[in-house]
C-alpha positions as CSV (number, residue, x, y, z in Angstrom):
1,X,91.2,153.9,100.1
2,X,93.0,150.7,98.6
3,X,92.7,147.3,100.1
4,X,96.9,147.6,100.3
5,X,97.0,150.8,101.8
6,X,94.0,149.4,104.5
7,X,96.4,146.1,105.3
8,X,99.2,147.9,105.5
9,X,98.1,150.9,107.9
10,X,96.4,147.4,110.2
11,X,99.4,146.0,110.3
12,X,101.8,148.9,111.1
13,X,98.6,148.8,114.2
14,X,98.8,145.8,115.2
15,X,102.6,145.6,115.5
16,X,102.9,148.9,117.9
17,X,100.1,147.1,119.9
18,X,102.3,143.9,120.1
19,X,105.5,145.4,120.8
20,X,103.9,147.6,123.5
21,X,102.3,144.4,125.2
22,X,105.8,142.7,124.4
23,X,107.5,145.7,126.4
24,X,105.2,146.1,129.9
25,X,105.2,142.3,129.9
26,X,109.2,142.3,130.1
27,X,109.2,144.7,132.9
28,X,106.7,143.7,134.9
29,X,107.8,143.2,138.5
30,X,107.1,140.0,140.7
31,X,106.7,140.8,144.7
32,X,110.1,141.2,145.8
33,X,109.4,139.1,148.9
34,X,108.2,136.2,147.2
35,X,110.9,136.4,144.7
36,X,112.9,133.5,145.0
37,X,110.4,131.2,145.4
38,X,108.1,131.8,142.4
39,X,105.6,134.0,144.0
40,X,104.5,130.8,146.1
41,X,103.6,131.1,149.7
42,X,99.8,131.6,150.7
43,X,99.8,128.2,153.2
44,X,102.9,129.4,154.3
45,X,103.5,128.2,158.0
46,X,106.8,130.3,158.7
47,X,107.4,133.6,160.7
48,X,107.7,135.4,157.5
49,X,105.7,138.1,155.2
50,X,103.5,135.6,153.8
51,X,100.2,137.0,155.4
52,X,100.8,139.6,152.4
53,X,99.6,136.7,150.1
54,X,96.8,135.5,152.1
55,X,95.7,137.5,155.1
56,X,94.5,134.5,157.0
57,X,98.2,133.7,158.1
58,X,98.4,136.8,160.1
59,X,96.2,134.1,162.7
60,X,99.6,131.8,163.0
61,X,102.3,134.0,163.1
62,X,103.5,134.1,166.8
63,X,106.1,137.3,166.7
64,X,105.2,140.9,165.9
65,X,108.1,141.8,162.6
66,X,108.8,144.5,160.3
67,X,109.9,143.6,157.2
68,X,111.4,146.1,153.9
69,X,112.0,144.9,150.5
70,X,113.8,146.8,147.5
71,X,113.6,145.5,143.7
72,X,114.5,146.2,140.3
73,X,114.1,144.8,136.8
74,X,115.7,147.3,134.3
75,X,114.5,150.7,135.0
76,X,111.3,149.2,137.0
77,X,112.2,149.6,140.8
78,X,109.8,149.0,144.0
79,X,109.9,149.2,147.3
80,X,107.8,147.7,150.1
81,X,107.7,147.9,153.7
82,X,105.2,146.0,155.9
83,X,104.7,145.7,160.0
84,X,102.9,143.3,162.0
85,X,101.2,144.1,165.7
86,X,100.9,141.2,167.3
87,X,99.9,143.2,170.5
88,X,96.5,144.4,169.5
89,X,93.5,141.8,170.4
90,X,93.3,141.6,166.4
91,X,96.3,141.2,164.6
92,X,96.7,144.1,162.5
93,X,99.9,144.5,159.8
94,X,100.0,147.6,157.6
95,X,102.1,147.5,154.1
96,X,102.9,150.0,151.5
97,X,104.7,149.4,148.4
98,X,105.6,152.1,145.7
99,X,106.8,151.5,142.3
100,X,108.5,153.7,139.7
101,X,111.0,153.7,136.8
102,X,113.0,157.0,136.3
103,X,111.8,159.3,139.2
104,X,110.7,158.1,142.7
105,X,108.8,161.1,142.8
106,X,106.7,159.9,139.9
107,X,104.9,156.4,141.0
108,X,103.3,154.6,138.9
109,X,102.3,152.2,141.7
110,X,101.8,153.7,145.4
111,X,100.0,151.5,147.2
112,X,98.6,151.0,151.2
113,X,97.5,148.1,152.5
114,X,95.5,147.0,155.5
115,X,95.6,143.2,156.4
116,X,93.9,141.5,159.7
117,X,93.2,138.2,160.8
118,X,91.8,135.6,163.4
119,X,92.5,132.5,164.6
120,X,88.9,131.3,165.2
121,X,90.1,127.5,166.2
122,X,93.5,126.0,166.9
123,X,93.6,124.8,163.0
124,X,91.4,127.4,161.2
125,X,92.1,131.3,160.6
126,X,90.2,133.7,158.5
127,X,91.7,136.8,157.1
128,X,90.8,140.1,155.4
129,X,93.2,143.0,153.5
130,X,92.1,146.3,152.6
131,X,94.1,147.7,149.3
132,X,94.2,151.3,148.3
133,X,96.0,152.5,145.3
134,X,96.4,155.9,146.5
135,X,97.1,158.3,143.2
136,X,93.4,156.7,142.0
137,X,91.7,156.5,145.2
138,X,90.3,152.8,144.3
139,X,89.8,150.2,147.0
140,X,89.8,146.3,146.7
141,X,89.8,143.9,149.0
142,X,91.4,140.2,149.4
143,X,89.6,137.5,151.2
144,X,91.5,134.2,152.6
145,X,91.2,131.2,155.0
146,X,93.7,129.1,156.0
147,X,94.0,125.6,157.5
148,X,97.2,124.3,159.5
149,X,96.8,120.5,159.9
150,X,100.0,120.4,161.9
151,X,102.7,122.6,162.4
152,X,104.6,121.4,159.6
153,X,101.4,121.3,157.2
154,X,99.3,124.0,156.3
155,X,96.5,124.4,153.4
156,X,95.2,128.1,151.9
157,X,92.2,129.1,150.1
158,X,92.0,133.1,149.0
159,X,90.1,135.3,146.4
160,X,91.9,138.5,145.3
161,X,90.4,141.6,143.9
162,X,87.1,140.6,145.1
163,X,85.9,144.2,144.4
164,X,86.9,144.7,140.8
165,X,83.8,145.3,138.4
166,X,82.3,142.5,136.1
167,X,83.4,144.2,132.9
168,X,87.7,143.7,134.6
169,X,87.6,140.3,135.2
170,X,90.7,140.1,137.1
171,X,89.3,138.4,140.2
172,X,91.9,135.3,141.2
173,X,90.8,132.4,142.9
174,X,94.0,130.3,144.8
175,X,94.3,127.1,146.7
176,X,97.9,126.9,148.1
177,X,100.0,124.0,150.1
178,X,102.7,124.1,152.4
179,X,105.1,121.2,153.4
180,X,108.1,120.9,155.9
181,X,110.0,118.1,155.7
182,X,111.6,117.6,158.6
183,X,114.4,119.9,159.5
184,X,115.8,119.5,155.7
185,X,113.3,121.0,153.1
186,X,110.2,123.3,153.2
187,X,108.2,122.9,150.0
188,X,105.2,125.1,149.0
189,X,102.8,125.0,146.0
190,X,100.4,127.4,144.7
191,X,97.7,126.8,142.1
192,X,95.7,130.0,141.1
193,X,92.7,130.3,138.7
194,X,92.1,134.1,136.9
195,X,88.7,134.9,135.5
196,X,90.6,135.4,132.0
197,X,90.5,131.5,132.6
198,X,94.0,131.4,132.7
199,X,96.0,128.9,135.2
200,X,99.0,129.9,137.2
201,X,100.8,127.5,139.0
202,X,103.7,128.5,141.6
203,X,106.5,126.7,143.2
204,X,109.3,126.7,145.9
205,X,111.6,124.9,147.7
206,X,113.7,125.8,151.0
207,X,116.3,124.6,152.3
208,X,116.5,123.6,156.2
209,X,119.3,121.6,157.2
210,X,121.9,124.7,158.2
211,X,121.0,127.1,161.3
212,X,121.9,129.9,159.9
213,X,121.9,130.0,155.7
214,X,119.4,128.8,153.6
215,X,118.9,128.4,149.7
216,X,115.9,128.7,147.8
217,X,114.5,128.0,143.9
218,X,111.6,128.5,142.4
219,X,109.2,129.1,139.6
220,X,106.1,130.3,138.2
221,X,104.2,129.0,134.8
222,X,101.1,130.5,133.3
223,X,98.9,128.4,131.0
224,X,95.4,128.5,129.1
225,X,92.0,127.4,129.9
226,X,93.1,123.5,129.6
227,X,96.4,123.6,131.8
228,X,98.6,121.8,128.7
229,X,101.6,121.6,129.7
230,X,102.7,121.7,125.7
231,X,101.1,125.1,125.4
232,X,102.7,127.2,128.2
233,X,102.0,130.8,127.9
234,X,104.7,132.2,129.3
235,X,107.4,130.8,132.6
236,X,109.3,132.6,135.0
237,X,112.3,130.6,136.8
238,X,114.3,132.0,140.3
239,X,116.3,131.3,143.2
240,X,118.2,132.9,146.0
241,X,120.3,132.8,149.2
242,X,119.6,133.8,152.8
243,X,121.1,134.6,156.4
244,X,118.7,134.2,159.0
245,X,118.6,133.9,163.1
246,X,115.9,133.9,165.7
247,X,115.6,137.9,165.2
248,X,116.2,138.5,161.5
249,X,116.1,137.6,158.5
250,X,117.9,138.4,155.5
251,X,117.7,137.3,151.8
252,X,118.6,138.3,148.2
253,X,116.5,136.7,145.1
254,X,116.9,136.9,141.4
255,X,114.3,135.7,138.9
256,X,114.7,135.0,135.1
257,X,111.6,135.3,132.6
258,X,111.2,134.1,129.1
259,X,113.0,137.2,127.8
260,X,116.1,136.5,130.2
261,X,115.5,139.8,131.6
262,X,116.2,139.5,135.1
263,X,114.8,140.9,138.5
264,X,116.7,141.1,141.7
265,X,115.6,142.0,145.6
266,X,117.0,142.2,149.0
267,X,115.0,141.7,151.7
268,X,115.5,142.5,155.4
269,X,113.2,140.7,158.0
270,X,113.3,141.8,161.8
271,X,111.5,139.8,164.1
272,X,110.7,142.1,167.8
């Protein structure tokens, strides 16, 4: 075999590799309910979802809710749905999401989720969530804790994945920051650490000054080991619009990535 047939048969290799990495990483879907806000939320404050980030919010949220989101990104849909029982002596909320492109028979993602947590002090809550991806049968499990200095300020610390094997390495680590500012703005920031030693950092701002409509941007920026902010991996940016009263809640979000291939999502939010 000639070097020139060698190079050439490696290189026709390693560009079906790239342009298969190229093509998953163009339609992978965010969280519909974290859409247009960049995925941010996990010190969250608000009677929202956000215990589906970090399980120790479940301990603050004052209202038992259901909640269903749809998405879509090309031929990439999902669908989530997700109820909280406030009336049990733990708080219990049970989500499942499923995700497919052409058939919605044939998942590629059908997911259940158990999430609880306690309010062990008026400012501290711990939280656990149970994942089961059921066309594999593999469990994981999500740790998190969460601090509300006041009830306009709230801090987050929480481990995904805790369960995956050493060999994975997809364990994420996340310290997260919520902020209201008076009855104008709500501000959140997540900073997340994977064990590919890659940084994500999350953002969102929401809008608070009308009763009843509410607008919301938002982005989320992955970088290497040293966080330089001239070597970005790769950035998504998004926004949206709401309608919301003291019973529910309803949004649609749109998020751009670096291929300006764009995701959208409605979600409905009822608060019992």
């Amino acid at each position: 075999m000639s070097f020139w047939f060698y190079f050439k048969r490696q290189a026709k290799k390693f560009f079906f590799l790239f342009l298969l990495s190229f093509t998953t990483l163009a339609e992978e879907l965010s969280h519909p309910f974290f859409l247009s806000q960049g995925g941010s939320g996990g010190a969250s404050l608000r009677e929202d979802t956000s215990y589906l980030l970090n399980p120790a919010l479940l301990g603050f949220q004052k209202r038992t809710k259901g909640a269903i989101s749809y998405s879509f990104k090309k031929e990439q849909q999902t669908i989530v749905g997700s109820f909280l029982d406030l009336k049990t002596k733990l708080p219990i909320a049970l989500t499942y999401q499923r995700t497919w492109s052409k058939s919605f028979r044939q998942s590629k993602e059908n997911t259940l989720l158990i999430h609880s947590g306690l309010r062990i002090s008026p400012y501290l809550s711990l939280g656990v969530s149970l994942k089961r991806e059921i066309k594999v049968s593999n469990w994981n499990l999500n740790l998190g804790s969460a601090l509300k200095l006041s009830p306009h300020l709230g801090l987050a610390v929480f481990l995904d994945k805790v369960l995956e094997k050493e060999k994975a390495k997809q364990r994420i680590l996340s310290g997260a920051l919520y902020h209201q500012w008076r009855n104008f703005f709500s501000s959140q920031v997540d900073l997340s650490r994977t064990e590919q030693k890659e940084w994500i950092l999350k953002g969102g701002l929401r809008s608070l000054f009308h009763p009843y409509f509410s607008a919301q941007v938002g982005g989320r920026t992955y970088f290497d080991d040293k966080m330089a902010f001239n070597k970005i991996k790769k950035y998504f940016l998004s926004g949206g619009f709401s309608f919301h009263s003291p019973k529910f809640f309803l949004e649609y979000a749109i998020e751009k990535d670096t291929q300006k291939i764009y995701q959208h999502s409605i979600t409905l939010l009822i608060k019992i």
